[in-house]
C-alpha positions in Angstrom: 136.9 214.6 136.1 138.0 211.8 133.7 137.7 207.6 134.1 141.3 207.6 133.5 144.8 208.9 132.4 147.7 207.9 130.5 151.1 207.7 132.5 154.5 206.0 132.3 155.4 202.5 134.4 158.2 204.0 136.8 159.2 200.5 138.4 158.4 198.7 141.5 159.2 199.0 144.7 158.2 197.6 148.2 155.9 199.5 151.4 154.9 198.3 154.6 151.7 198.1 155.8 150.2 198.7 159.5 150.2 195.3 160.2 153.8 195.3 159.4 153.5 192.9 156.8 156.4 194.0 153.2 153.9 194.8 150.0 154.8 194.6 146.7 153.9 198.2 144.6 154.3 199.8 141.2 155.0 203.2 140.7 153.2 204.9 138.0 154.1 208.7 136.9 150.7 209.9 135.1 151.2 212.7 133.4 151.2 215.6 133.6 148.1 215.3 130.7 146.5 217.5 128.8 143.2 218.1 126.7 143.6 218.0 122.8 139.7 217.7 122.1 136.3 217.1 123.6 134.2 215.3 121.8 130.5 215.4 121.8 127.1 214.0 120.4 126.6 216.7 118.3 129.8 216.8 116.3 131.5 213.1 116.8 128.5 211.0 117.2 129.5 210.1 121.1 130.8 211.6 124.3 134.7 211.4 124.9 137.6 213.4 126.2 140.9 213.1 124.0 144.5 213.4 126.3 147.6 213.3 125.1 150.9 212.6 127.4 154.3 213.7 126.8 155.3 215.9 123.9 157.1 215.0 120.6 159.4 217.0 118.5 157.3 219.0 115.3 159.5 217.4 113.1 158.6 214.0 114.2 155.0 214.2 113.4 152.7 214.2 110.3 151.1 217.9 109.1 147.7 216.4 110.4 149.2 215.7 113.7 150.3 219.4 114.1 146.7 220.9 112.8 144.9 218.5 115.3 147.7 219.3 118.0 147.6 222.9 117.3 143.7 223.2 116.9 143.5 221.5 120.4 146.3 224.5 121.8 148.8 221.9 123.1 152.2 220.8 121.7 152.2 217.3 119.9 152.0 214.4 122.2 154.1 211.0 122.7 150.7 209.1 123.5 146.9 210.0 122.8 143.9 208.3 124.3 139.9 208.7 124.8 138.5 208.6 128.1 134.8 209.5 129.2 134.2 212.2 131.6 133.0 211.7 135.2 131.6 214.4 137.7 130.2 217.7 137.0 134.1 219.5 136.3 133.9 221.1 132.7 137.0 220.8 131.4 139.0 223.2 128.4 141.1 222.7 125.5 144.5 222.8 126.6 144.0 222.1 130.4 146.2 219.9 132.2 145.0 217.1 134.3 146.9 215.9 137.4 147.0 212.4 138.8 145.3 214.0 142.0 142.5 214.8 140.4 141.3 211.8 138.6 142.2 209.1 141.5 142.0 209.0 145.2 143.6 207.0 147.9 141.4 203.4 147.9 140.6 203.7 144.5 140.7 200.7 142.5 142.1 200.6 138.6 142.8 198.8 135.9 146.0 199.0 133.8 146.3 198.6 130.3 150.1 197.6 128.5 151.9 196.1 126.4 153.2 193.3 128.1 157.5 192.3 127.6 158.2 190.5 124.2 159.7 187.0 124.9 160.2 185.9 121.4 159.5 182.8 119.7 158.1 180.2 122.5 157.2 176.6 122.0 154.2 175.1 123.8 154.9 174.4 127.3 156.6 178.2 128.0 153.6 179.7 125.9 151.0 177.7 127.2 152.0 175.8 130.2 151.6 172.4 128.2 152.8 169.5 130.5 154.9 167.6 127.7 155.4 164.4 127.3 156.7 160.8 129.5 160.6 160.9 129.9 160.7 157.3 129.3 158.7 154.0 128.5 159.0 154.5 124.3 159.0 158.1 124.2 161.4 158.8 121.5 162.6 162.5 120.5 159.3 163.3 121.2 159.3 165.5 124.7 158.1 169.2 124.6 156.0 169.0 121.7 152.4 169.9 121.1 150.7 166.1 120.2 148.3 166.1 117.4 146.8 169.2 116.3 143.4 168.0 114.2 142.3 164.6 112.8 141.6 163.3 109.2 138.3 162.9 108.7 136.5 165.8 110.6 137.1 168.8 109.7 139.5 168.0 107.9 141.9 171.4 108.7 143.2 172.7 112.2 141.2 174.7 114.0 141.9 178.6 114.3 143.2 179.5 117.9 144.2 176.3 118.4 147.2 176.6 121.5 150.9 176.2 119.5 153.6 177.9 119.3 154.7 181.4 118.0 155.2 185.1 119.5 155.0 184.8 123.2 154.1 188.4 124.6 154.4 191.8 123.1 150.3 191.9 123.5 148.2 194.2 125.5 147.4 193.2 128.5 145.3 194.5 131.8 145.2 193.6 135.2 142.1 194.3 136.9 141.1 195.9 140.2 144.5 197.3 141.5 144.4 199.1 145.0 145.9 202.7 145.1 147.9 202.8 148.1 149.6 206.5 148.0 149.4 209.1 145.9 152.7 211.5 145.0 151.1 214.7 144.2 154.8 216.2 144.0 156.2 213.9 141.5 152.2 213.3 139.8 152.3 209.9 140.1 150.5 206.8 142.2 151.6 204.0 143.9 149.2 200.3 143.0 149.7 197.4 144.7 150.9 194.7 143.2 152.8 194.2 139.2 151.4 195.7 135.9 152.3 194.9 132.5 155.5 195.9 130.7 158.6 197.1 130.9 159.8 200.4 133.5 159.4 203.1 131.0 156.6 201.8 129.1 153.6 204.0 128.3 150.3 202.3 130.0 146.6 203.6 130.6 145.5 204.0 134.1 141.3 203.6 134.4 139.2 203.3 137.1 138.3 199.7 137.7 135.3 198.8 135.3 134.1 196.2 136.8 133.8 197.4 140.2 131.7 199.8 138.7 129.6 198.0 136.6 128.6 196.2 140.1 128.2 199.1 141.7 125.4 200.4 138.8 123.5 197.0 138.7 123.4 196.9 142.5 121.6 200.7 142.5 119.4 199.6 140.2 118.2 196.3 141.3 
């Protein structure tokens, strides 16, 4: 069907396992989704499958929105994203995708968000920095950075160097996720463990790229 889908962070919750033991889960409502274009080699230079999730008020979106929206027979969406198709399924214009059909039970995923903004955060909140002696001289001098560059070579800081700024409100993924139920009813999934942002933050769902890049080099060595 498709790698992925886009869906909305619920919140989190807690399961037991077999073993008994309390696990820590996120709920994830994907969807429902729907197909504004397909894109092929012919036409857009690559293969890709555009989905859009939720739906946004006409008067709320641009005049090349609505042609797009319209063209692809589906109402304006909150979200849009590209995923590539997997399987042999053809898919349509307009036809809506379920969380069912994209993931299974066992599946691994990544997600995609944009993680909580914390503000403005010095050094050792942003970067874990350990700060400097309580004692023996230190003088006004405790969570700083130390010296950022040196005079003679080269002469200028360094881009990237670790200081301080905007802490979060960056996209972030967490990687190989286990998909413990799935809520056909309510078209959502249940991962184990935290993802990124806020509960009713937009995130994309993927099936884990890694695992599958493995998996390919494995078949062909």
């Amino acid at each position: 069907m498709l790698t992925g889908l886009i869906g909305k962070k619920l919140g989190m919750t807690q399961v037991g396992d077999p073993a008994g033991r309390i696990r820590a889960v996120t709920v994830i409502q994907l969807g429902p989704c729907m197909v504004s274009q397909i894109k092929n080699g012919s036409n857009d230079g690559y293969d890709a499958v555009q989905v859009t999730w939720g739906r946004r008020k006409p008067q709320r979106t641009t005049a090349a929105e609505r042609g797009h929206f319209a063209k692809g027979e589906v109402a304006p969406g909150v979200k849009t994203r590209e995923f590539k198709a997997r399987g042999e399924g053809e898919l349509k214009l307009g036809q809506t995708i379920a969380a069912g059909e994209v993931f299974k039970l066992g599946d691994l995923v990544d997600v995609s968000a944009m993680s909580k903004g914390r503000g403005f955060a010095g050094v050792i909140k942003r970067h874990h920095f350990a700060g400097f002696p309580g004692s023996h001289g230190t003088h006004e001098y405790f969570r700083h950075g130390g010296a950022i560059g040196n005079r003679s070579y080269p002469g200028r800081v360094r881009k990237g160097l670790r200081m301080a700024g905007q802490m979060g409100n960056e996209k972030v993924t967490v990687l190989n996720l286990p998909v413990i139920e799935i809520l056909a009813e309510d078209n959502a999934i249940v991962v184990g463990g935290s993802v990124p942002g806020a509960d009713g933050g937009i995130l994309t769902v993927k099936h884990a790229a890694k695992i599958a890049r493995r998996i390919g080099q494995e078949t062909n060595g």
